[in-house]
C-alpha positions, 0 to 999 in steps of 0.5 A: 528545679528552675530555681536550682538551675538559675541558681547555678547559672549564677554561680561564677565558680560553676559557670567558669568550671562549665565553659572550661568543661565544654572547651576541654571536651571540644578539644578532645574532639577535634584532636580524635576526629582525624584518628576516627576518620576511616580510610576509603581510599581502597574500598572506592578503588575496589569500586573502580576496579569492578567497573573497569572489569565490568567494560572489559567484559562487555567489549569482549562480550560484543566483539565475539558474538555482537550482542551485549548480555547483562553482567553482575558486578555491580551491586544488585538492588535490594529485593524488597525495593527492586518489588516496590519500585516494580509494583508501583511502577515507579522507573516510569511515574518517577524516572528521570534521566537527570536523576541518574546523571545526578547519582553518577555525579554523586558517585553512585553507579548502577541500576541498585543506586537508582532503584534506591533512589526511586524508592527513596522518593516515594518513602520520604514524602510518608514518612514526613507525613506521618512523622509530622502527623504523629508529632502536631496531633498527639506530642504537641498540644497547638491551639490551632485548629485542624486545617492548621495542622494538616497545613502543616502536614502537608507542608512537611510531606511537600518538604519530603519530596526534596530531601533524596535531591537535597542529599544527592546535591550534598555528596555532589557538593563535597565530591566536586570540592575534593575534585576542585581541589585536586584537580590542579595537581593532577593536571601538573602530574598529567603534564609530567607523563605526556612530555615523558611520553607516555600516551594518554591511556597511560598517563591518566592511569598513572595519574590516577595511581599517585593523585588517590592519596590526596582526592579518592572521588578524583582518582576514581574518575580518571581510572574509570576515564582510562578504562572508557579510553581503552574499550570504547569506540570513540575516545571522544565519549570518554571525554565527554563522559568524565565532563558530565560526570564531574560538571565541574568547569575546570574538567570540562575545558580539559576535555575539550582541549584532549578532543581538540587535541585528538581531532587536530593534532595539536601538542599537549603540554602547553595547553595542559601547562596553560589549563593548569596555571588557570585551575590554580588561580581559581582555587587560589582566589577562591582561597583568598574569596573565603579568607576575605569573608572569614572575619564578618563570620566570626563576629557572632561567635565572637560576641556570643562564645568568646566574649562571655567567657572573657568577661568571667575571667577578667570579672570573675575574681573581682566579683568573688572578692566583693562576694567574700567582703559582703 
């Protein structure tokens, strides 16, 4: 079989028929990945529109008989995660508070989210312990000693204790990136709608309305920052609320411009003009920033994909032609 394998491998006809296979078959991919990708525009908007609905209700809730109730629109955990996380009593072992500001940050709302994350962070350490346990003792024959293998083992198990921080920072990454790249065309359209002169509730929904199209995880933000401005207290707090929830610099420097601007006064369209011109440059110079750095990323593609299959068409009938003439 290893002799049949290379063999073929130095066969310039199979090699040649191979690269071309694997090229079509790349082709074909990339050509249908965009026609397989699925809409979730509408889906998150439902998301959005649950907890609009759920902070209306809860206003209404306080200012009729002053005391708030628990309401049952988001998700409820599952049951049989919401009994060991209960049992364990993992919210006070394993709770912490940056753990749920980075699941809003994430996109991930409610007490369902973070009773899933808590119990993610008990079962992946087990799991990779017994997933590294089964593989080095009974799959792999190693010619290490025990201690080596629970080395190991333990070295995994470790290793499992980050992975529900490692896939929050993740969805975090790419929500930030689709935010980043929005955001300064929101600003332009937040611009249009306050010199028109709607106010802020309703060019933030407005916005929200025409920017979904383009940034889903940013038009969810702001039609949650529109319903915080119509039923909290504070407008501040809804300010701060769409900072932390995006921790992006860009957003946080238009909060506090949109709270100076409620303390003081002061007008909004030249500072949103000036905040947007700023967001723009960034996202262009990060464009050039990756574009300057694309050329030393090609060049072990290059030399191992591209190069090879250069080589075999420019020698290939050259070498066929002596083949033949032996």
């Amino acid at each position: 079989m290893i002799d049949l394998l290379i063999e073929r491998m130095h066969d310039t006809r199979f090699m040649t028929m191979m690269f071309a296979a694997v090229a079509a078959i790349a082709t074909v991919i990339t050509l249908a990945m965009p026609l397989l990708a699925s809409d979730t525009l509408s889906k998150r908007m439902r998301s959005v529109a649950l907890e609009r609905e759920k902070l209306r209700q809860r206003e209404r809730e306080r200012m009729a008989r002053g005391e708030k109730e628990k309401i049952a629109l988001r998700a409820s955990p599952k049951q049989y995660m919401q009994r060991v996380v209960q049992q364990f009593n993992l919210a006070k072992r394993l709770g912490q508070e940056q753990a749920r500001e980075k699941l809003v940050q994430a996109g991930y709302r409610g007490q369902a989210p973070y009773v899933a994350f808590l119990f993610f962070r008990m079962v992946a350490p087990a799991a990779m312990l017994a997933v590294s346990a089964f593989y080095l003792f009974l799959v792999v024959e190693m010619d290490q000693p025990a201690t080596v293998k629970l080395a190991l083992c333990l070295a995994a198990t470790y290793g499992g204790t980050h992975v529900p921080y490692l896939f929050l920072k993740n969805i975090i990454s790419k929500r930030q990136l689709s935010i980043k790249r929005a955001f300064p065309d929101a600003l332009d359209l937040l611009l249009i709608c306050v010199e028109s002169g709607m106010s802020i509730e309703a060019a933030f929904n407005r916005v929200s309305l025409e920017i979904g199209t383009q940034s889903i995880p940013l038009a969810e933000e702001l039609t949650l920052t529109t319903a915080e401005l119509s039923y909290l207290q504070d407008r501040k707090t809804a300010y701060e609320n769409l900072a932390k929830r995006t921790d992006l610099e860009g957003v946080k420097s238009v909060c506090i411009a949109l709270q100076q601007a409620e303390r003081y006064g002061t007008p909004l369209g030249q500072t949103l003009r000036v905040l947007a011109q700023e967001n723009r440059d960034m996202r262009m110079s990060e464009a050039e920033k990756k574009a300057a750095g694309l050329p030393p990323k090609l060049t072990v593609p290059m030399i191992l994909f591209f190069l090879p299959v250069l080589f075999v068409v420019i020698l290939g009938p050259a070498a066929i032609r002596v083949m033949a003439s032996q």
